[in-house]
N, CA, C and O of each residue as an XYZ file, in Angstrom:
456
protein
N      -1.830    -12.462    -19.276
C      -1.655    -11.243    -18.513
C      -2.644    -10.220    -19.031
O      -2.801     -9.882    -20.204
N      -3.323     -9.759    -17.893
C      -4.388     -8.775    -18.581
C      -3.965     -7.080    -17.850
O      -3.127     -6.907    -16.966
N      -4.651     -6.188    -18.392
C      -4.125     -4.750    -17.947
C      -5.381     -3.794    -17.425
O      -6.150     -3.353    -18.280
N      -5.520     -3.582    -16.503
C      -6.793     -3.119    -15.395
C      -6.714     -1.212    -15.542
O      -5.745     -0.897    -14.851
N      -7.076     -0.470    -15.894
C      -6.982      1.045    -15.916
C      -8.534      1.326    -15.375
O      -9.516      0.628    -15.631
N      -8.484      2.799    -14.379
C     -10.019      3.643    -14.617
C      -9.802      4.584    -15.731
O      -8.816      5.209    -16.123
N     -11.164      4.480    -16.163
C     -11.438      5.996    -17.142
C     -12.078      6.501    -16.156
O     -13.295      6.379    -16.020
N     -11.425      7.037    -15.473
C     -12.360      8.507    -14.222
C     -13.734      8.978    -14.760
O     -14.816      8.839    -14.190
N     -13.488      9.586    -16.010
C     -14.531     10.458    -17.049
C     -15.400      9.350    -17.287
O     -16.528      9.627    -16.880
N     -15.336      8.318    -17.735
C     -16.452      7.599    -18.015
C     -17.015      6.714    -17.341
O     -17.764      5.857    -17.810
N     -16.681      6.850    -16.073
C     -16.739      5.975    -14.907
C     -17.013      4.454    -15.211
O     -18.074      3.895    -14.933
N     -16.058      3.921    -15.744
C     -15.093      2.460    -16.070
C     -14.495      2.151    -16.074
O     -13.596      2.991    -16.069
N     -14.052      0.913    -16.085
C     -12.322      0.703    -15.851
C     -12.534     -0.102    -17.686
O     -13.502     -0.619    -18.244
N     -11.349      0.111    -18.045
C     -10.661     -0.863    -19.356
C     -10.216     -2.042    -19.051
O      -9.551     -2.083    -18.016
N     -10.364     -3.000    -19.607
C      -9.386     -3.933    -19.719
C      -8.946     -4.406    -21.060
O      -9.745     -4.240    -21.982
N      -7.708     -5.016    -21.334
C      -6.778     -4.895    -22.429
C      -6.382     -6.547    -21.590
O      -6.061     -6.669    -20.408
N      -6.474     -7.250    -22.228
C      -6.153     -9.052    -22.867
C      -4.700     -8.934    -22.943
O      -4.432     -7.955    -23.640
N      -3.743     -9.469    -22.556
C      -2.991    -10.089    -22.996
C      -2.747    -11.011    -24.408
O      -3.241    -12.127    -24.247
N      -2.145    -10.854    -25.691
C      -2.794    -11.385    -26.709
C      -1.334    -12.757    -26.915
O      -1.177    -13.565    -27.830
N      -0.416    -12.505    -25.538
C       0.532    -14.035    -25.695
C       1.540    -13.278    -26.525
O       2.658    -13.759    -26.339
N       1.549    -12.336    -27.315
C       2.862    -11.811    -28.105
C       3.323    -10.431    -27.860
O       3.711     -9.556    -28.634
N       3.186    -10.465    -26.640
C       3.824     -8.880    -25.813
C       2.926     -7.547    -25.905
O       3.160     -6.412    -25.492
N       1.662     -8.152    -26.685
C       0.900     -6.760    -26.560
C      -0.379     -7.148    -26.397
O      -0.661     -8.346    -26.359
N      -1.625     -5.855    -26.242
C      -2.633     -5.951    -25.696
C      -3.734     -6.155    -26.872
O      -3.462     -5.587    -27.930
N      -4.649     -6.713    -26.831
C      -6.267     -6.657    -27.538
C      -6.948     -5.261    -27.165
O      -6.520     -4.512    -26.287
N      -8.039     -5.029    -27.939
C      -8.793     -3.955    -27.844
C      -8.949     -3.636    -26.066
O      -8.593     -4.480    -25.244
N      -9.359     -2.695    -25.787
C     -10.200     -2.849    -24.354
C     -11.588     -2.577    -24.668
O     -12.300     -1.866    -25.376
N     -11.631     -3.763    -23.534
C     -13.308     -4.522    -22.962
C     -13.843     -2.864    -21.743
O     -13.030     -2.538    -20.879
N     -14.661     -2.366    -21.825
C     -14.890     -1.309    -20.733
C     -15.787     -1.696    -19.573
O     -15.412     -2.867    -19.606
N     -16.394     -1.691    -18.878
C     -17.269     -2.150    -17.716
C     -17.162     -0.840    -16.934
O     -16.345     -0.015    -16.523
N     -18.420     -1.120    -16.968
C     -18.945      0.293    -15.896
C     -19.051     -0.308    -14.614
O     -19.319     -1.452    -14.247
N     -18.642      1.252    -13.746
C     -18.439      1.222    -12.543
C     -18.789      2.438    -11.821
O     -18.945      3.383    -12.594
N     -18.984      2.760    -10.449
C     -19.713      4.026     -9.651
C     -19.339      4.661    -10.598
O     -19.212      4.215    -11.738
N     -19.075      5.990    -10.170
C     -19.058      7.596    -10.770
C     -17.191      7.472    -10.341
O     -16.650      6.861     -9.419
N     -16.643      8.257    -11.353
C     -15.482      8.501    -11.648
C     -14.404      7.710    -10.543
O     -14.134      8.075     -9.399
N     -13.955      6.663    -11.188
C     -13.395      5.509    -10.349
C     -12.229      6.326    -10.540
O     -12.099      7.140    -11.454
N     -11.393      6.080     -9.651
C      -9.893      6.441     -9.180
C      -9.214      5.692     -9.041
O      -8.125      5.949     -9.552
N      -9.313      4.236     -8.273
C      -8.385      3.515     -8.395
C      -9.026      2.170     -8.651
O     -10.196      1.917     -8.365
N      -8.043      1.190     -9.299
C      -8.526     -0.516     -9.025
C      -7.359     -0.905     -8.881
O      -6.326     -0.441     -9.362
N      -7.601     -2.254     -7.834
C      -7.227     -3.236     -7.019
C      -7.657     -4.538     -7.634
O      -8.823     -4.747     -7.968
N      -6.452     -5.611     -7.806
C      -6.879     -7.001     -8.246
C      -6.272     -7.570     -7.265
O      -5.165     -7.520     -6.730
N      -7.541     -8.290     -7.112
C      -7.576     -9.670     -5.781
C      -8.422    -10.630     -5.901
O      -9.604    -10.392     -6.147
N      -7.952    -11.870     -5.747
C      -8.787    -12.882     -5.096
C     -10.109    -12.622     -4.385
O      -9.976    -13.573     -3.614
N     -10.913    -12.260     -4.138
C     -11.891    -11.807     -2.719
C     -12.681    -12.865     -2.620
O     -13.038    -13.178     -1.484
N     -13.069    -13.537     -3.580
C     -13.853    -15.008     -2.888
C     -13.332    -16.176     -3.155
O     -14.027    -17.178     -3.325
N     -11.982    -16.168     -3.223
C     -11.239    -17.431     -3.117
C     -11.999    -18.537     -3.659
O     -12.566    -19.462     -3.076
N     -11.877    -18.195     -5.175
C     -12.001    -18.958     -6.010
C     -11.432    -19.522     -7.217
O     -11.935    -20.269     -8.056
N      -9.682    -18.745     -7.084
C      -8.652    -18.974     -7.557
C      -8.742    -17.839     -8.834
O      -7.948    -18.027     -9.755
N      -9.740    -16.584     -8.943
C     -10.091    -16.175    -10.567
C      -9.635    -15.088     -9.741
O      -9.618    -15.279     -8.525
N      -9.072    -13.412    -10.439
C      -8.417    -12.460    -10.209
C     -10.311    -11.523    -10.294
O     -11.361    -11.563    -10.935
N      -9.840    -11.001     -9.470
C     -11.447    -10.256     -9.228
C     -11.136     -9.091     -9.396
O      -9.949     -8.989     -9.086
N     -11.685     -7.795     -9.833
C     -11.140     -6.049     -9.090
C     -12.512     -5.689     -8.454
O     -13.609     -6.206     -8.237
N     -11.485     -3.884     -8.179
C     -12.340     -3.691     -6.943
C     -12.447     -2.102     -7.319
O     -11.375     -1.776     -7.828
N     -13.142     -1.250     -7.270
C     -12.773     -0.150     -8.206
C     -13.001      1.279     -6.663
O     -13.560      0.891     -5.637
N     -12.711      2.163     -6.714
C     -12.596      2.895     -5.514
C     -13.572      4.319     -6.068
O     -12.766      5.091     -6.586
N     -14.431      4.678     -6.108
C     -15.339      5.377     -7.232
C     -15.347      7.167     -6.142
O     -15.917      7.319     -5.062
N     -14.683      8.042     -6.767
C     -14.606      9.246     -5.924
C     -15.913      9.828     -5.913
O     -16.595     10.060     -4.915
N     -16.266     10.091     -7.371
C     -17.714     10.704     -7.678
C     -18.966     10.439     -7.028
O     -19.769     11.302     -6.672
N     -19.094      9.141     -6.889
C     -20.441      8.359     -5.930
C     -19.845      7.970     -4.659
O     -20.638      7.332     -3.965
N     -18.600      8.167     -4.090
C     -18.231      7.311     -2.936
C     -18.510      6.351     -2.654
O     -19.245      6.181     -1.680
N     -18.059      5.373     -3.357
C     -18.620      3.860     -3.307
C     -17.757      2.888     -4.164
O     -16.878      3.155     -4.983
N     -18.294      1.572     -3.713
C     -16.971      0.771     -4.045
C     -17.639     -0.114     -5.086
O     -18.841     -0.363     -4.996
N     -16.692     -0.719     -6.329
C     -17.669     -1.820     -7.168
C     -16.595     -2.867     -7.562
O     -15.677     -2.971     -8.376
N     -17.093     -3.490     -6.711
C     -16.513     -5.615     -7.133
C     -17.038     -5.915     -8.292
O     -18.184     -5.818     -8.732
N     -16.018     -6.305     -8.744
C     -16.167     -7.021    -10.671
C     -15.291     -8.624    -10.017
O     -14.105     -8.680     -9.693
N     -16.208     -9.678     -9.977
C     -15.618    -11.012     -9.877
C     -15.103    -11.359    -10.978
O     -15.428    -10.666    -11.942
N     -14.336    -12.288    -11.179
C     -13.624    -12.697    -12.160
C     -13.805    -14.020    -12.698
O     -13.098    -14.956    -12.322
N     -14.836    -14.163    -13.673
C     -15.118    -15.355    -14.361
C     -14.452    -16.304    -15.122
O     -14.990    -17.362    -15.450
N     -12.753    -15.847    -15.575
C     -12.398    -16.220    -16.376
C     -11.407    -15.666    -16.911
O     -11.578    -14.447    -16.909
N     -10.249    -16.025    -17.467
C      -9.499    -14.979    -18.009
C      -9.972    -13.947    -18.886
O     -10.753    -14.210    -19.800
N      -9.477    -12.602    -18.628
C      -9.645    -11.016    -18.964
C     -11.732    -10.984    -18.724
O     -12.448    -10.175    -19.313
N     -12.182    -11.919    -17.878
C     -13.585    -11.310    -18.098
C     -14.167    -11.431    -16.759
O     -13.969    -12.297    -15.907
N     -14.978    -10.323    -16.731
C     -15.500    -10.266    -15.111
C     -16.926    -10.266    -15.151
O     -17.240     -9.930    -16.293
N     -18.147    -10.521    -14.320
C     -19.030    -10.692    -13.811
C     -19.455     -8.583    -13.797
O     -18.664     -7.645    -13.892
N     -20.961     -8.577    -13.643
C     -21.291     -6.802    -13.536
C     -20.635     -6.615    -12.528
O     -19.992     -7.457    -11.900
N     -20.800     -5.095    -12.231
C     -20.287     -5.050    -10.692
C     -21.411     -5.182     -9.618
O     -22.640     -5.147     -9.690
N     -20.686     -5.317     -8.779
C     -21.607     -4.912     -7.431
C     -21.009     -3.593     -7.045
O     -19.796     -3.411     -7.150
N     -21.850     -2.638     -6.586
C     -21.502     -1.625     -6.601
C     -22.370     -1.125     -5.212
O     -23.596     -1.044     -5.137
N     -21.339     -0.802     -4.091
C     -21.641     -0.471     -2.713
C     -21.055      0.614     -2.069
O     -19.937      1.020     -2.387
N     -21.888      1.235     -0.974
C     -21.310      2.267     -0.359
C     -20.272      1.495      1.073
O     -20.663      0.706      1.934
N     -19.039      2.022      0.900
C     -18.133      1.620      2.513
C     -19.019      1.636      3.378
O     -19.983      2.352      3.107
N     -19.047      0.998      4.510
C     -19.223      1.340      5.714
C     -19.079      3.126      6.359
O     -18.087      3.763      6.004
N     -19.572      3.444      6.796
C     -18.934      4.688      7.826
C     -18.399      4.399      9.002
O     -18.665      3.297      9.484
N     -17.600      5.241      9.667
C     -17.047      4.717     10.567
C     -16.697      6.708     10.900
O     -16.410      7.583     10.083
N     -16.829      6.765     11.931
C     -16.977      8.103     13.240
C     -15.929      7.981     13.752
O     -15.386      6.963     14.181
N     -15.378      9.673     13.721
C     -14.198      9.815     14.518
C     -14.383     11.023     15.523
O     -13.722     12.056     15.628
N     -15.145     10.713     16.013
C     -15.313     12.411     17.412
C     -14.614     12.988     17.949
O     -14.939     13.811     18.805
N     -13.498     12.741     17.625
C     -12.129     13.643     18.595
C     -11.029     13.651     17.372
O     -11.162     12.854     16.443
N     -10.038     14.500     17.407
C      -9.009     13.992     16.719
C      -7.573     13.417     17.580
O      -7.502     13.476     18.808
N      -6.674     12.965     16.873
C      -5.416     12.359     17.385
C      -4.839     13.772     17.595
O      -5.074     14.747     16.881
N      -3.598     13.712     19.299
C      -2.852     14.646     18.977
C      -2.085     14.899     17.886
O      -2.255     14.129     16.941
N      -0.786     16.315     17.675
C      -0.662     16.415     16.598
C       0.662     15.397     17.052
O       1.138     15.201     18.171
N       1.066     14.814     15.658
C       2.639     14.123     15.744
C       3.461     14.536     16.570
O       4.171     13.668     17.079
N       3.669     15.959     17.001
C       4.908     16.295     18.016
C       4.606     15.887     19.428
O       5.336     15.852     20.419
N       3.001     15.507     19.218
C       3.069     15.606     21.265
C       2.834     13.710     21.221
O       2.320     13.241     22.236
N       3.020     13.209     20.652
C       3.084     11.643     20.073
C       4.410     10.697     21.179
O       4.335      9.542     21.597
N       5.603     11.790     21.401
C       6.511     11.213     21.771
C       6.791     11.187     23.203
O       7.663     10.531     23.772
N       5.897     12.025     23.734
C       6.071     12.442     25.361
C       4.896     12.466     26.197
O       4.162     13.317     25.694
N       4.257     11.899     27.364
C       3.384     12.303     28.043
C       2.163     10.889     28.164
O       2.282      9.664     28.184
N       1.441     11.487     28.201
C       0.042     10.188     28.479
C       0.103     10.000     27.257
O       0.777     10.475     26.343
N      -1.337      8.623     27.411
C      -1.495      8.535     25.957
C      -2.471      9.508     25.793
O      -2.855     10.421     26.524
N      -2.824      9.096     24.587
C      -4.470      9.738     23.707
C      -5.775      8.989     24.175
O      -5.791      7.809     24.525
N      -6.640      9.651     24.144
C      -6.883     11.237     23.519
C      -6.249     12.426     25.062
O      -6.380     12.331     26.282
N      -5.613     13.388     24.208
C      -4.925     14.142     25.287
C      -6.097     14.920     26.385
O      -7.264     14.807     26.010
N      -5.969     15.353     27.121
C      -6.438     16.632     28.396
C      -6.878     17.736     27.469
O      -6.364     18.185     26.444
N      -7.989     18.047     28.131
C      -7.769     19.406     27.355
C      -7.730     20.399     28.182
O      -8.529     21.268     27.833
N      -6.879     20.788     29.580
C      -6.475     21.528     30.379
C      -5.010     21.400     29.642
O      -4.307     20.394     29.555
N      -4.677     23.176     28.966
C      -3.415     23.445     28.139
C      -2.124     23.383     29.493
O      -1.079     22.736     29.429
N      -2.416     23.938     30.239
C      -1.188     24.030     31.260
C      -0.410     22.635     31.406
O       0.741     22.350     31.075
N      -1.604     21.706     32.125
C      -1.592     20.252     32.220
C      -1.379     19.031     31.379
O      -0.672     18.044     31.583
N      -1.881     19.231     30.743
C      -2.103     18.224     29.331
C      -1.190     17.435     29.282
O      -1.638     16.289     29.313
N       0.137     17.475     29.206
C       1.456     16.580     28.802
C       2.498     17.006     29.979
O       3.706     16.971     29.743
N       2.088     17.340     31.035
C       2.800     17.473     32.667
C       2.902     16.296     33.181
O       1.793     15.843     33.463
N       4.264     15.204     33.566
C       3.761     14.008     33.914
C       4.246     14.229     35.316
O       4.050     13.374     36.179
């Protein structure tokens, strides 16, 4: 069992070994974008090894650490998301329950008149 943390500040995540007697080994650090916020362990190339995935606020960008082995990972790859465009917004939640769908009218009188 191994233990996955970001250091935000040092933009890395820790890892801490499982040492088999209820506690952890030193942590291993690996760098990652600019001030990671979160990690995620997954499979991602189904190769049966626990991979992470680090969510980096500072650089907006994402960094895959594959998983070579128990408690040890591969550098990262370190990528920007996709973008993805939203030109309108959703109505607000209250007008959700009554009327056409979305995206609403934008004649106020009309809008949700069925």
């Amino acid at each position: 069992m191994c233990c996955a943390a970001a250091a935000y500040n040092a933009s890395s995540i820790s890892i801490l070994a499982g040492t088999g007697s209820g506690t952890f080994g030193a942590p291993v650090n690996l760098a990652t974008g600019t001030n990671p916020r979160d990690v995620a362990v997954v499979d991602f190339n189904g190769d049966g090894r626990l991979d992470l995935a680090t969510a980096n606020e500072g650089s907006h960008t994402i960094s895959i650490l594959l998983g070579t082995g128990p408690g040890t990972f591969q550098a990262p790859s370190t990528t920007a998301p996709a973008a993805t465009a939203r030109t309108t917004s959703p109505p607000p939640i209250s007008t959700l329950t009554a009327g056409p769908t979305w995206p609403r009218p934008t004649t106020p009188a009309t809008a949700w008149a069925s």
